[in-house]
C-alpha positions as a printed NumPy array, in Angstrom:
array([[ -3.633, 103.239, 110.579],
       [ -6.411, 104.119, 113.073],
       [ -9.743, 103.484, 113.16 ],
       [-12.917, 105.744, 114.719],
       [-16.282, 104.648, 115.122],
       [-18.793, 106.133, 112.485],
       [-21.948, 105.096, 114.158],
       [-23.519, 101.705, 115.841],
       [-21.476,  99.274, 114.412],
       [-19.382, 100.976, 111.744],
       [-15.861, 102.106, 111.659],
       [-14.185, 103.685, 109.429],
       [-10.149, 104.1  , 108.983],
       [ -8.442, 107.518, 109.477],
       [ -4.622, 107.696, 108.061],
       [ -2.221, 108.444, 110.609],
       [ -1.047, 111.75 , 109.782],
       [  1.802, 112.24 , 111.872],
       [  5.101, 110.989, 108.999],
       [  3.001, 112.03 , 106.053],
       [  3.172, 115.825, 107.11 ],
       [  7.19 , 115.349, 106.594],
       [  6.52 , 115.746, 103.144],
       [  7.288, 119.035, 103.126],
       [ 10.945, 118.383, 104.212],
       [ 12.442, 116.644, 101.41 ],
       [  9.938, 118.934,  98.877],
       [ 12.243, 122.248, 101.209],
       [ 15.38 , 120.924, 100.664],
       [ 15.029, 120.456,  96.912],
       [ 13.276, 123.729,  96.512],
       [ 16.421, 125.576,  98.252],
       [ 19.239, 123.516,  96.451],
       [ 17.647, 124.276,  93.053],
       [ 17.289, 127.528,  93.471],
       [ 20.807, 127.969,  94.943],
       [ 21.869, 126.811,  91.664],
       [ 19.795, 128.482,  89.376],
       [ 21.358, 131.839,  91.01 ],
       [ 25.393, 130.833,  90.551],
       [ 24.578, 129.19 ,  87.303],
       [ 22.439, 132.25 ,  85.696],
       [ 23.637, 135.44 ,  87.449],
       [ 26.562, 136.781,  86.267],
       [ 29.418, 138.203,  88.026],
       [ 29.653, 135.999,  91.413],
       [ 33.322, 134.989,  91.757],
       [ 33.21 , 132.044,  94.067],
       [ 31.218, 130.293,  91.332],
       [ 33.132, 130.32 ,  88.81 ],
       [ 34.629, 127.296,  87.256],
       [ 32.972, 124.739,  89.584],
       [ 30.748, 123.834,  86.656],
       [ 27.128, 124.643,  88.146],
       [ 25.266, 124.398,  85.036],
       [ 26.132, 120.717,  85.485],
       [ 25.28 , 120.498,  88.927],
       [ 22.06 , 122.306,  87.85 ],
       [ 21.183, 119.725,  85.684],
       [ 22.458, 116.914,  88.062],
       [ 22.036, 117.838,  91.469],
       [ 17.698, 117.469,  90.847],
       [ 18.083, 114.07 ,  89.125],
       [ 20.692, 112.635,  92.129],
       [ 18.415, 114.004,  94.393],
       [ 15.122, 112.408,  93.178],
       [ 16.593, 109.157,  91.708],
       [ 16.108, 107.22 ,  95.34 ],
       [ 12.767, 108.391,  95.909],
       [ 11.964, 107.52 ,  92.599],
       [ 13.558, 103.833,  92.195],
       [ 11.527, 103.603,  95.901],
       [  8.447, 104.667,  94.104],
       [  8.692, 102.243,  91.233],
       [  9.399,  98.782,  93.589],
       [  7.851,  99.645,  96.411],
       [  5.017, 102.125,  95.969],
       [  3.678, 100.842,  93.054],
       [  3.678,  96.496,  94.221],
       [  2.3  ,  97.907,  97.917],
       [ -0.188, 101.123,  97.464],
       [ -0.815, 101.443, 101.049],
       [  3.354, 101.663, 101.97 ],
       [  4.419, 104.3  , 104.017],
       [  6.017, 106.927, 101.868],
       [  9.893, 107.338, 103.959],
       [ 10.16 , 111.472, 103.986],
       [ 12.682, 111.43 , 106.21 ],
       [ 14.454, 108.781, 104.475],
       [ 14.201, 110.716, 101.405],
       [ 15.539, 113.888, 102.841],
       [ 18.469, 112.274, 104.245],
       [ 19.189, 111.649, 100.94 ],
       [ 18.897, 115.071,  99.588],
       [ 20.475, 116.939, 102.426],
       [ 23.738, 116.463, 101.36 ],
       [ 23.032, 118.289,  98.038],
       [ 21.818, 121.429,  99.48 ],
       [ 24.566, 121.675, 102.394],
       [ 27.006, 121.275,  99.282],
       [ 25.359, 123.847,  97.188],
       [ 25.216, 126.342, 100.574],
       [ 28.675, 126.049, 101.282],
       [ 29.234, 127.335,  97.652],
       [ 27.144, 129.758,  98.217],
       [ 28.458, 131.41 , 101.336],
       [ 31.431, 130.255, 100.272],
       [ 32.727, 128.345, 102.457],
       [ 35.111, 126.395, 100.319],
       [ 37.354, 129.045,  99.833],
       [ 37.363, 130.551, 102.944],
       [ 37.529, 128.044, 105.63 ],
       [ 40.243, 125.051, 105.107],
       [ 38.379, 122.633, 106.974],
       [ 34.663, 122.924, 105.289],
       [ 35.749, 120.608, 102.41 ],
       [ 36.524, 117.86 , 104.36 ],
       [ 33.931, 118.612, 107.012],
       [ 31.052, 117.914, 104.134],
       [ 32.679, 114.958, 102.771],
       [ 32.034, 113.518, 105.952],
       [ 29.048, 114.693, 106.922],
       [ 27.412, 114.808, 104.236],
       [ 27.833, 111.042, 103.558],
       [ 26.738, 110.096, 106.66 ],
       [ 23.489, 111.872, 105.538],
       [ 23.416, 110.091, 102.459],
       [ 24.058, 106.659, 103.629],
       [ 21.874, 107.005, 106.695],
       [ 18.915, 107.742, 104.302],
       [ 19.589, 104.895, 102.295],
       [ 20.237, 102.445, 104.761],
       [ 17.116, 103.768, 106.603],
       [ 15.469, 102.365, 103.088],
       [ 17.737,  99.187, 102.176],
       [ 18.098,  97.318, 105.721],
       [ 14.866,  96.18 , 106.654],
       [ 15.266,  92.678, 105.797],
       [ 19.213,  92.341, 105.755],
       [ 20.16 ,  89.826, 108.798],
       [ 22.182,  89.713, 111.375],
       [ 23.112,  93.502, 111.963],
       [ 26.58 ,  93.227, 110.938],
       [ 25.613,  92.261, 107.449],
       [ 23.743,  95.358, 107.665],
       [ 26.934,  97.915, 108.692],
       [ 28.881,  95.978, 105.56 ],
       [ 26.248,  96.455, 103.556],
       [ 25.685, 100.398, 103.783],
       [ 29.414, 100.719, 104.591],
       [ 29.888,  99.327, 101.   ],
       [ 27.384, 101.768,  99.604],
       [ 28.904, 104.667, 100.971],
       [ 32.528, 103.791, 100.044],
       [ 31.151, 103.153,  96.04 ],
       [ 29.029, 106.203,  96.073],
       [ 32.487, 108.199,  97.566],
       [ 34.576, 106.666,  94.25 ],
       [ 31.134, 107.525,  92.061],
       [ 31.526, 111.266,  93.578],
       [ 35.16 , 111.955,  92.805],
       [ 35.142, 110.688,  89.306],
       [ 32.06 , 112.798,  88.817],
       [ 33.765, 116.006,  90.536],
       [ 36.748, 115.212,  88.037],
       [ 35.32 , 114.694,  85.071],
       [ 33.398, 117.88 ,  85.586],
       [ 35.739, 120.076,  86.635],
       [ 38.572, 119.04 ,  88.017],
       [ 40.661, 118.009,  85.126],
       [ 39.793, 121.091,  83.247],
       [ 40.209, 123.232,  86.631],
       [ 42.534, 125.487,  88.644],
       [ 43.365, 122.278,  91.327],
       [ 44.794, 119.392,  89.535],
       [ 48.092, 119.402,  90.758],
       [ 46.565, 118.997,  94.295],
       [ 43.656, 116.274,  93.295],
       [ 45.211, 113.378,  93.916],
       [ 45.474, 113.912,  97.128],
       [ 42.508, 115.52 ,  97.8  ],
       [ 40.881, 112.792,  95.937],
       [ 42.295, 110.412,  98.529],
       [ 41.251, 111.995, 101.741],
       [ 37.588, 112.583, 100.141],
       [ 37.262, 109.149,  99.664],
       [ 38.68 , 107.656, 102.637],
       [ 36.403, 110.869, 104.7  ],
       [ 33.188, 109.404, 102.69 ],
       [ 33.939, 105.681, 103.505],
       [ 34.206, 106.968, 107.021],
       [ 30.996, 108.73 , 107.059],
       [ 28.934, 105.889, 105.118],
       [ 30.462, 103.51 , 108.188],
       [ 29.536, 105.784, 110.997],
       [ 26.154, 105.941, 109.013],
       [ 25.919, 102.202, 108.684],
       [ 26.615, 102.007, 112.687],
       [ 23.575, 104.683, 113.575],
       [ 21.462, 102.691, 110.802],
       [ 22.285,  99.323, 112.231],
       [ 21.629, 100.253, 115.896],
       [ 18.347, 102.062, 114.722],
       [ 17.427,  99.17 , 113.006],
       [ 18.333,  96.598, 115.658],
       [ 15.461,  93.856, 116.838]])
């Protein structure tokens, strides 16, 4: 918050403007995921989406994407008005979506052997960085802090493959391979959420 003077005596506050203009980056990355979806779940005829159960991730992918920002919203936001809203936190979050949803589009899962992984990986570190950036603030000494979003990423890994399972993987084309795939998605996401929880931790540090 800054202040400029309005006359003899009088100031009046001016918001910083600088974070709030980020806005736009989580409000981009939803736009482009949902509308990646929309196209492999309603147009007809595109091979490389076909049984990888988009209208699921069409109704999903939104709510996953939304449900941090929104749980922020409701205990923070509403107790402390004048909070600073955390875009970039929030598109952390959501940028694993759309660089999931992309890769299916161009599609990258079935043409490069190494994209799979790759995401499961990156993406988490995404993930957990944005929620750390949101969870740590008050978590002491900075090791609890790597356990702590370490832990979050390896639960949201399980959470992930018995979602991707349910969905389509029992019904699906690959489940004489998914147990081990499962594995190395898991053990790739607990990786990710640590490296995360490192970069969160030393972000965080003082």
């Amino acid at each position: 918050m800054q202040s400029i003077s309005g006359g003899p005596g009088m100031m009046r506050p001016v918001e910083s403007t600088g974070r709030r203009s980020l806005i736009w980056l989580p409000a981009l990355i939803l736009a482009l995921t949902v509308g990646q979806l929309a196209v492999a779940t309603f147009v007809p005829g595109i091979e490389r989406f076909e049984d990888k159960a988009f209208g699921a991730r069409l109704a999903a992918y939104p709510v996953m994407m939304l449900f941090v920002p929104a749980i922020w919203w409701l205990t923070v936001k509403r107790k402390r008005p004048d909070a600073e809203v955390p875009y970039l936190a929030f598109a952390l979050v959501m940028l694993g979506f759309l660089v999931d949803t992309t890769g299916n589009s161009l599609d990258y899962y079935d043409t490069l052997d190494w994209w799979d992984d790759l995401n499961h990986f990156v993406n988490w570190v995404f993930l957990n960085a944005g929620i750390g950036l949101l969870v740590v603030g008050a978590v002491r000494p900075p090791w609890a802090r790597v356990v702590l979003v370490a832990g979050i990423g390896s639960l949201l890994a399980l959470g992930w493959e018995i979602g991707e399972w349910y969905t389509f993987i029992r019904h699906g084309t690959e489940i004489e391979t998914a147990y081990e795939d499962t594995l190395g998605d898991m053990t790739l996401g607990t990786l990710g959420g640590t490296l995360a929880a490192l970069l969160v931790a030393r972000a965080k540090r003082g």
